[in-house]
C-alpha positions in Angstrom: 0.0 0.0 0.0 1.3 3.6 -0.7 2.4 5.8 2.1 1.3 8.8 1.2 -1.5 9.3 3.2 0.6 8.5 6.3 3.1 11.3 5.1 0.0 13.8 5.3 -1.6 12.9 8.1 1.7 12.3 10.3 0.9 14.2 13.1 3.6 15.4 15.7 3.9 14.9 19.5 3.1 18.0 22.0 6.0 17.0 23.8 8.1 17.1 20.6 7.2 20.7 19.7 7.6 21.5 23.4 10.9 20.4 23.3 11.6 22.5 20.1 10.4 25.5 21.5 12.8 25.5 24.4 15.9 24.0 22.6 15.8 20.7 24.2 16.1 18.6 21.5 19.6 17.9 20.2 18.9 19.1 16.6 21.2 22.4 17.1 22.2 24.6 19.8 19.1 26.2 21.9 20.4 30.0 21.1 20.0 29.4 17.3 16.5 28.7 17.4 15.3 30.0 20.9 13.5 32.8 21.3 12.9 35.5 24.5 10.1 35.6 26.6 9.9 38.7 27.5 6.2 40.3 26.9 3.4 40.6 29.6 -0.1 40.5 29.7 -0.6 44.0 29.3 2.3 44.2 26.2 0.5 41.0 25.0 -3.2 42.4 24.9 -1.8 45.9 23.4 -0.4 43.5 20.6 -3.6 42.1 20.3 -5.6 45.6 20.0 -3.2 46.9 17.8 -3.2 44.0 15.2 -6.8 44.2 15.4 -7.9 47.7 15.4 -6.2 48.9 12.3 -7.7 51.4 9.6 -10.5 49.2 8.6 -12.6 51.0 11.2 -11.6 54.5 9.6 -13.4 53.2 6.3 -15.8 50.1 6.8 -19.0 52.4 7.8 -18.7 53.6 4.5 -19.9 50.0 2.9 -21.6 48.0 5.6 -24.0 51.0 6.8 -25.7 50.9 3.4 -25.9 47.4 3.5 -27.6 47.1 7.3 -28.7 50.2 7.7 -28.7 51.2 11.8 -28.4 47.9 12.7 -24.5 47.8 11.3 -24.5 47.6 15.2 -25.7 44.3 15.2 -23.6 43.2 12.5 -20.4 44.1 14.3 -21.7 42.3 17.4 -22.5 39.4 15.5 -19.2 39.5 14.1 -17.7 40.1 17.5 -19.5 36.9 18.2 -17.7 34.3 15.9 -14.5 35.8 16.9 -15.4 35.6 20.5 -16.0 31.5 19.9 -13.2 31.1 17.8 -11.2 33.1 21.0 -12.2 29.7 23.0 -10.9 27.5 21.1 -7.4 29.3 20.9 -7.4 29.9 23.9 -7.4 26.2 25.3 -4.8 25.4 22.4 -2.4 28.0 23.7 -2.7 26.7 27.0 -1.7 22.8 25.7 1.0 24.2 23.2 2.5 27.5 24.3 4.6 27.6 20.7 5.4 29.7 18.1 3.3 29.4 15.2 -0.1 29.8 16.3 -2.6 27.7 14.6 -0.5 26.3 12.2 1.5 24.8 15.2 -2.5 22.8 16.4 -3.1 21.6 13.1 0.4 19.8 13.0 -0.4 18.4 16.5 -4.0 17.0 15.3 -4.7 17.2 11.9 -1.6 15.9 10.5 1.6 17.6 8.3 -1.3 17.8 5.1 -3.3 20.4 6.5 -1.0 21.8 8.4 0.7 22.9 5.8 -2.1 24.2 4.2 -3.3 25.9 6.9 -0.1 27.8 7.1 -1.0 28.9 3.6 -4.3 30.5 4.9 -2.2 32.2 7.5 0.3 33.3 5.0 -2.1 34.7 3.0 -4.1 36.6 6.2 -0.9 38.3 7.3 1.0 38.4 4.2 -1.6 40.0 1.5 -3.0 42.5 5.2 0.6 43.7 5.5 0.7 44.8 2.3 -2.8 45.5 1.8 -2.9 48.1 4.6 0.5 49.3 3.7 -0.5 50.7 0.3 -3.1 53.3 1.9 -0.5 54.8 3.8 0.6 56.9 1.4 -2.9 58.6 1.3 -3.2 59.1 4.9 0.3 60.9 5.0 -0.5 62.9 2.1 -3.8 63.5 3.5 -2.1 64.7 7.1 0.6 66.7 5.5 -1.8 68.6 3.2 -3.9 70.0 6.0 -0.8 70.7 8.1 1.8 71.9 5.8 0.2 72.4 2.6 1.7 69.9 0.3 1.5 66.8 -0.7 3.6 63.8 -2.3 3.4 63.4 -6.1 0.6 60.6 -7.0 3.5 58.6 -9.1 5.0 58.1 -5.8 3.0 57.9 -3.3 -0.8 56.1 -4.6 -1.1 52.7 -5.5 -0.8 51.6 -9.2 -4.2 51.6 -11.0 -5.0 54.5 -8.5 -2.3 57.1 -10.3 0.8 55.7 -9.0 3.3 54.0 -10.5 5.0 53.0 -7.4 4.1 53.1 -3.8 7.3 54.6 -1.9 5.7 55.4 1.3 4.1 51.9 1.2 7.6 50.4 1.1 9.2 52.8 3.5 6.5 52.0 6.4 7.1 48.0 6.0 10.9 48.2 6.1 10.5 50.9 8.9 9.0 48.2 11.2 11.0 45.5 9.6 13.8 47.0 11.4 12.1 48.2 14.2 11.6 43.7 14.7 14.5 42.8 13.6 16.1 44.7 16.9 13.9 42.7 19.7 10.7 42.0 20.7 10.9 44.2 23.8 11.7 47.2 21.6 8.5 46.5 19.4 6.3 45.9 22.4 7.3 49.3 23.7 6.9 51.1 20.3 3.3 49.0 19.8 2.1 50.0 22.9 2.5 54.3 22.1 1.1 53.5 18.9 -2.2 51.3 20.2 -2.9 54.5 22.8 -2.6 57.2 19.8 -5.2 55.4 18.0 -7.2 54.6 20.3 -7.1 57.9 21.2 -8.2 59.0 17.7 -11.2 57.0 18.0 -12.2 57.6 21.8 -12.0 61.4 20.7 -14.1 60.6 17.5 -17.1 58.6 19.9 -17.0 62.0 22.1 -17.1 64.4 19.7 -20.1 62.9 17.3 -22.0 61.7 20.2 -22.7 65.3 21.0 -24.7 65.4 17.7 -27.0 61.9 18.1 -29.8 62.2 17.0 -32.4 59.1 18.0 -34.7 59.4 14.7 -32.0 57.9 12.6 -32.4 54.6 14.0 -36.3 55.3 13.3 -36.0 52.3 10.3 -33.5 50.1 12.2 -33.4 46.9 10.3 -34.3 48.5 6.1 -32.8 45.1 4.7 -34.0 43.0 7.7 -31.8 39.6 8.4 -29.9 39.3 5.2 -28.7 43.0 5.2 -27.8 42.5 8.8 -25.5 39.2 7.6 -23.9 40.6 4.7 -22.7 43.7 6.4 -21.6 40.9 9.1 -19.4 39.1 6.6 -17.7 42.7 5.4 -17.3 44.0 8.9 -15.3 40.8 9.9 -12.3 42.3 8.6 -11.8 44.3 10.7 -11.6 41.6 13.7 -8.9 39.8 11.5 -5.8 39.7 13.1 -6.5 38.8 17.2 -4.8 35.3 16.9 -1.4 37.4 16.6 -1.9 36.9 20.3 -1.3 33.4 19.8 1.7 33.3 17.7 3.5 35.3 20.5 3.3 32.7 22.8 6.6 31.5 22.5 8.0 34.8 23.7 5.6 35.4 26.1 6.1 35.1 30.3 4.0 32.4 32.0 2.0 32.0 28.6 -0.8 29.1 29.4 -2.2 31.7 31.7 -1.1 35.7 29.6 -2.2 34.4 26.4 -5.8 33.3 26.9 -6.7 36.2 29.3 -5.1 38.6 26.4 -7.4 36.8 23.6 -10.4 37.7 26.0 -9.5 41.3 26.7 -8.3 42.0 23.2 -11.7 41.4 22.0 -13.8 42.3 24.5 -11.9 45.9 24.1 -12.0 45.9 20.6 -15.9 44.7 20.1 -17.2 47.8 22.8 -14.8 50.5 21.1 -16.3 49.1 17.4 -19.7 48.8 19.1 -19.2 52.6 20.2 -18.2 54.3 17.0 -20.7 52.8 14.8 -23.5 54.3 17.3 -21.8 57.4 17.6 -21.4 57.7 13.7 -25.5 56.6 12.9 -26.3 59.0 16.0 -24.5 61.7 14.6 -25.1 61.4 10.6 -28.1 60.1 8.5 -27.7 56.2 7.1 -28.3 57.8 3.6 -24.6 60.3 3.6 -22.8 56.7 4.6 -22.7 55.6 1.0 -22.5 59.1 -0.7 -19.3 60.1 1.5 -17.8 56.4 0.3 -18.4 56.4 -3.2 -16.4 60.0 -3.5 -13.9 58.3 -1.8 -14.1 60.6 1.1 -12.9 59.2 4.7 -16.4 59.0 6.4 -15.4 59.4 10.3 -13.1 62.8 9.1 -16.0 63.8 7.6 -18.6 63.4 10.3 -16.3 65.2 12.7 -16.1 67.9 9.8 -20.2 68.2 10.1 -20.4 67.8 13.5 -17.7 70.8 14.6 -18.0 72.5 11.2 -13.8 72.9 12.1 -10.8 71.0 10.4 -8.8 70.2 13.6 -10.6 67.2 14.7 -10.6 65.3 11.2 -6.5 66.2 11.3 -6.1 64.4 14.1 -8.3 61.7 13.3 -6.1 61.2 10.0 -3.3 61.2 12.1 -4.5 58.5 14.4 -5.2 56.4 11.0 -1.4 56.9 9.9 -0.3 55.6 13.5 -2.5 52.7 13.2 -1.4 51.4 10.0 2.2 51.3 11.5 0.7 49.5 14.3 -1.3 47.1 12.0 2.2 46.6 9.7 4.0 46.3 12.7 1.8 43.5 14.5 1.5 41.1 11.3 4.7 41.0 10.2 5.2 39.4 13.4 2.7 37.2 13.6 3.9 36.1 9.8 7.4 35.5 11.0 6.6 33.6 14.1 4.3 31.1 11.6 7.6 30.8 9.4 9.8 30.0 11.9 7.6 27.3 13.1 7.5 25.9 9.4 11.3 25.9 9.5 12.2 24.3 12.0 9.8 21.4 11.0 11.5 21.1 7.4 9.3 22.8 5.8 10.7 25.7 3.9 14.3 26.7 4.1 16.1 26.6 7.3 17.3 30.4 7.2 13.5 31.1 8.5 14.1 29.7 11.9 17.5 31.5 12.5 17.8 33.1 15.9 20.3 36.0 16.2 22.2 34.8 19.3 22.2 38.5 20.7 19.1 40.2 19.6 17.2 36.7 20.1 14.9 37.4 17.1 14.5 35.9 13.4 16.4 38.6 11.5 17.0 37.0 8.3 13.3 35.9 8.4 12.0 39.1 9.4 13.9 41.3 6.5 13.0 38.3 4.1 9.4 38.9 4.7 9.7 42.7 5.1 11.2 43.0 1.3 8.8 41.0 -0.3 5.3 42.7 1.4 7.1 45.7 1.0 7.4 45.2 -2.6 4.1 44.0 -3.1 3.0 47.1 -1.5 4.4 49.7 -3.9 3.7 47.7 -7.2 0.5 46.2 -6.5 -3.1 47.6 -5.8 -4.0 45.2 -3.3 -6.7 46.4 -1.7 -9.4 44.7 -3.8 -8.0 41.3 -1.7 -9.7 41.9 1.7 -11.8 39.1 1.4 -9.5 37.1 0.7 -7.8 38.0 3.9 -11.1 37.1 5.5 -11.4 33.9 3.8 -8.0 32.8 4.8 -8.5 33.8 8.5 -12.4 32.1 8.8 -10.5 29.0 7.0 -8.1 28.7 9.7 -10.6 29.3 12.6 -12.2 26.1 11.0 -9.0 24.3 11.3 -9.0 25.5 15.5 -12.2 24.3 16.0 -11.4 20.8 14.5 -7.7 21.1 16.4 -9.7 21.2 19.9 -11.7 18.6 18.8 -8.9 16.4 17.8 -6.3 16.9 20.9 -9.1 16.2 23.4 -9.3 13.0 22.0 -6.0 11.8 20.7 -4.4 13.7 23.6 -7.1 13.8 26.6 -4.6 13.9 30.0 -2.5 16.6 28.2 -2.6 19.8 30.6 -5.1 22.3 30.1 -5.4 25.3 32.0 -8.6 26.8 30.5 -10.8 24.5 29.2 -13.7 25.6 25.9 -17.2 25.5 28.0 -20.0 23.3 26.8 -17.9 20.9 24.4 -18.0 20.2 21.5 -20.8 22.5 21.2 -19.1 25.7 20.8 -15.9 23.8 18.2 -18.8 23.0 16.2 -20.7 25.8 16.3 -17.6 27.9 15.4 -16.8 25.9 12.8 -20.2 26.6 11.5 -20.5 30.1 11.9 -16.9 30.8 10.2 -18.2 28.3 7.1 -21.4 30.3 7.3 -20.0 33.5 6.8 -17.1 32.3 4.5 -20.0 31.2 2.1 -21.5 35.0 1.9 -17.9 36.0 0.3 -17.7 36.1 -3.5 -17.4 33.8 -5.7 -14.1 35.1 -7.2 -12.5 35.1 -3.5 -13.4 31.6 -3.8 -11.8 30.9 -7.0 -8.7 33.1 -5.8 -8.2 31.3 -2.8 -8.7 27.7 -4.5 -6.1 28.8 -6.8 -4.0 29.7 -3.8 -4.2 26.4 -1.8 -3.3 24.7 -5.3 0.0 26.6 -5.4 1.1 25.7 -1.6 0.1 21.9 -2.4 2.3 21.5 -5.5 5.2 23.6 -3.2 4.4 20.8 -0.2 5.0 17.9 -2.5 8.3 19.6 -4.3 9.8 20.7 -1.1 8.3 20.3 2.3 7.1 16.6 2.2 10.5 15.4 1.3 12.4 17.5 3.6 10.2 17.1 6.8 12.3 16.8 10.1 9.1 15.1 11.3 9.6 12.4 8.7 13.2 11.7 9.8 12.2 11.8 13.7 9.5 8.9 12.2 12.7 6.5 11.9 14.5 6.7 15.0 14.3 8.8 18.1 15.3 12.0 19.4 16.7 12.7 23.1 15.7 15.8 24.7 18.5 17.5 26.7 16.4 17.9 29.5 15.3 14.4 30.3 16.5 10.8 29.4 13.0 10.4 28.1 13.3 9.3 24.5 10.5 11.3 22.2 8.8 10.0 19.1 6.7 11.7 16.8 4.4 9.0 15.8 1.2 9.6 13.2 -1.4 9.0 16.2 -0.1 9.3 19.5 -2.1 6.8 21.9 -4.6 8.3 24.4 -2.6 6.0 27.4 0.7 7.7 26.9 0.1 11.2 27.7 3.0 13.7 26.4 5.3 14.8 29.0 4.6 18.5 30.3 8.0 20.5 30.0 7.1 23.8 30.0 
């Protein structure tokens, strides 16, 4: 019989990634592939916020208000919602496998090397095509900021996106090598940086919700629900973008102190923080403008909370600084997914699956510089040559795929790996795997067709890549033959395809 479908679904150990996270295997020395933990729960949750509140807030009104009418407020809690379940179900991984890598590192452990891999695709594409995606608009916000405060602006060749009057996106590709380097000194300089940036733009917005909710108005939620049920779910599905990017909590774990307890209490606060400031703004901005302008003020291209706060004060100051809050969140949002996109790499490195220079440490700095410039070029350079924009869905689609793959992952480990510890535990199991599952599938399906067809041809790309490179080149396959000592112990380690439920994996960390 053929072997293949062993190779795929070869799954490996907990205690084997464990042991790779700390350096206790004796592949190679620990300070080549080791990483620092040095971030908190407070650093850990502003990492959170800031990778989720990034400038899809400044400009999302402007299509889903149209679509749901008042009740965009439902649609953003609904939204809130399937992030909140997905939120369990990470947050009991992260407590079994504290590792870099995030859910591709859950899938390995239960789903097997297969979907792993293709799951780290999804992710790939949810950080990669954001980073770059969110990078091209900066550009307009600086030019936008430097207009109204020194009266100039860049030249559109250099500074808008191509197929938008540019011919190539300098600021784009400034702003990604800017926090390229900013990573590529340490994590605790990041954090620090991160953490100014997150209160500046959260600033922007507290200021916004104070300012228009002196001009609510109660009769514009007279006609709350004009497209009833379906309009509510379709602005659902658009609005979920802008919750993309909370599982960057995850990927830090590796670098994060005491992280079975930090991580899941960040994934709570992150989005309880982020769903009552989203919550908050779209009330203020239906209080404090009729549902009818939200559409106009998008279709000119116009930046709808600026313009609100230009109604609402009839004065120029307060959109300023709102455009200034947007340019510090889109370092913020660059900043925060290129890390969570070099964690996932390095995890896929050291398990043979791309080139080995992704998981290199530098022994001083402790972080992945060649991976972290590597990834900063080439979303950098997708930034200034390509319009990007038009690929937010696909982003979406990616990031509901993978929440799939978590909900199956929790599923899996509880019963392939039952006495394995578990400091939080997802309430009323399997109910809410499943249900998440569902709910991620349900508003996958409300997505395009073409995203559909994009993202098929994606996953088609990384499975003829798996079976060139990363199949053959596994370290998981090798470890398949023999054993592997961990430094720490005399307890030999093997990864085997489906670890017994007697023999439950040995709890180093």
């Amino acid at each position: 019989m053929s072997r293949r479908p062993n190779q795929l679904l070869r799954r490996k150990s907990l205690d084997h990634m464990l042991a790779d996270a700390a350096g206790d295997l004796l592949d190679g020395p620990p300070a080549a592939t080791t990483l620092r933990r040095t971030i908190g729960l407070g650093q850990l949750t502003l990492i959170g916020i800031s990778s989720v509140v990034g400038t899809g807030i400044f400009f999302i009104l402007g299509t889903s208000v149209p679509l749901a009418g008042p009740s965009v407020v439902i649609s953003f809690a609904l939204a809130a919602a399937v992030a909140g379940l997905a939120a369990l179900c990470y947050a009991e991984l992260a407590g079994v496998l504290p590792v870099a890598g995030s859910t591709y590192s859950y899938a390995y452990a239960s789903l097997g090397e297969g979907v792993a891999y293709l799951v780290a695709w999804c992710l790939i594409l949810e950080y990669g095509v954001a980073v770059s995606a969110v990078a091209v608009s900066w550009g307009q916000y600086v030019n936008e900021l430097t207009h109204a405060l020194l009266g100039f602006s860049l030249p559109s060749a250099i500074s808008q996106p191509p197929g938008a009057g540019g011919v190539i996106n300098i600021p784009a590709l400034v702003v990604v090598l800017l926090c390229s380097a900013l990573l590529a000194r340490g994590t605790r300089e990041s954090a620090v940086v991160n953490a100014i940036m997150v209160i500046v733009k959260i600033g922007a917005l507290v200021m916004f919700i104070a300012i228009a909710i002196t001009a609510f108005r109660a009769d514009h939620f007279a006609d709350f629900t004009p497209h009833g049920l379906a309009g509510i779910g379709a602005a659902a599905s658009g609005v979920f973008f802008t919750f993309v990017g909370f599982d960057t909590v995850a990927t830090a774990s590796e670098e994060v102190r005491n992280p079975r307890r930090t991580v899941p209490l960040a994934l709570f606060l992150t989005l309880a923080a982020v769903t009552l400031l989203y919550v908050l703004v779209s009330l203020a901005a239906v209080g404090a403008q009729p549902v009818s302008q939200f559409g106009t003020q998008a279709a000119a291209g116009e930046a709808v909370l600026a313009e609100i706060l230009r109604n609402v004060t009839g004065a120029g100051w307060p959109a300023v600084l709102l455009s200034a809050g947007a340019v510090v969140s889109i370092c913020s949002i660059v900043l925060v997914t290129l890390f969570g996109q070099t964690r996932i790499l390095l995890s896929m490195a050291r398990d043979g699956l791309i080139p080995q220079i992704f998981q290199r440490v530098n022994r001083k700095r402790r972080t992945p510089v060649h991976n972290t410039w590597i990834v900063g070029l080439i979303t950098g350079t997708l930034a200034a040559l390509v319009p990007l924009q038009y690929l937010a869905d696909l982003t979406s689609l990616g990031t509901l795929i993978a929440f799939v793959a978590v909900a199956a992952a929790v599923m899996v480990l509880r019963r392939i790996a039952p006495a394995a510890r578990r400091p939080y535990r997802v309430p009323f199991y399997p109910v809410v795997p499943i249900l998440t599952a569902a709910s991620c599938l349900g508003l996958a399906y409300l997505l395009p067709g073409i995203t559909w067809a994009l993202f098929a041809g994606w996953l088609l790309l990384a499975t003829i890549l798996y079976v060139a490179f990363g199949r053959r080149r596994s370290l998981l396959a090798s470890r398949t033959s023999g054993t592997h000592v961990l430094k720490t112990s005399a307890t030999s380690v093997t990864a085997n395809a489906a670890p017994a439920p007697e023999q439950p994996p040995t709890r180093l960390a």
